[in-house]
N, C-alpha and C positions, 0 to 999 in steps of 0.2 A: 207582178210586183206587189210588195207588202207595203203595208206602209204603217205606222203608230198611231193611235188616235191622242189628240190633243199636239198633234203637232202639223203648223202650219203647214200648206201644199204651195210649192211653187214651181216657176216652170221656165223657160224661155222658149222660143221657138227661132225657126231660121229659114227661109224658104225661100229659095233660089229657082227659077220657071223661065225656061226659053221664052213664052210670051208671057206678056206684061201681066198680072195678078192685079187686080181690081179689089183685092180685099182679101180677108182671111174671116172665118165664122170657131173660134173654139168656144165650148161645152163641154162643161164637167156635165153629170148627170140630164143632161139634157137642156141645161141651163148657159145659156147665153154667158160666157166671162169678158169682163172687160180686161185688154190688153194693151199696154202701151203704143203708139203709134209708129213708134217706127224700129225700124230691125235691131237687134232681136225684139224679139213680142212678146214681153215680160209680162207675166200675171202671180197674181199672190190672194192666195183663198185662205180665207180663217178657219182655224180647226177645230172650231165648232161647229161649220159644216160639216165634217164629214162623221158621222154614225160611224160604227162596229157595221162592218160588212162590205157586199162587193160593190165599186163604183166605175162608171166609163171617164176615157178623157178622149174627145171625139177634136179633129181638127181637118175643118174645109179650108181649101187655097179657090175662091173666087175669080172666075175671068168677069170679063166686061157686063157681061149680059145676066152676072148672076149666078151662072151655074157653077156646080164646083170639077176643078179642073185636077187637084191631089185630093186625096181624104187620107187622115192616118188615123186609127182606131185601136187603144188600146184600153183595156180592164187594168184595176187592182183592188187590192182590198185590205180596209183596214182590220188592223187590229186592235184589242183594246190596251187601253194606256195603263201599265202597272204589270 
């Protein structure tokens, strides 16, 4: 995925699990996002974070004990604005 630089990143997420999810962990660049509490799991990053180049969007689904139970990992990268 491409993405432009200088323009905001957002997201939702939706995550549906036979047993109960104890939490969810997303990361842009390895960086902790904060995300709305309850479903969908809205997040919204400034686009001044994100540089000219490639970045991750990493997302664990938590059971009980912590471990992660889904992960989905995907790259993009931006480009520059103009």
């Amino acid at each position: 995925m491409t993405v432009t630089a200088g323009i905001p990143l957002s997201g939702s997420a939706w995550v549906q699990v036979a047993r109960p999810a104890a939490g969810d962990r997303p990361q842009l660049d390895g960086v902790n996002v904060p995300v709305e509490a309850y479903l969908p799991h809205r997040f919204s990053r400034p686009a001044a974070l994100f540089k000219p180049g490639a970045h991750t969007l990493d997302l664990q689904v938590l059971d009980a004990a912590g471990r992660p139970m889904i992960r989905v990992y995907s790259s993009f990268t931006v480009t520059p604005h103009g």
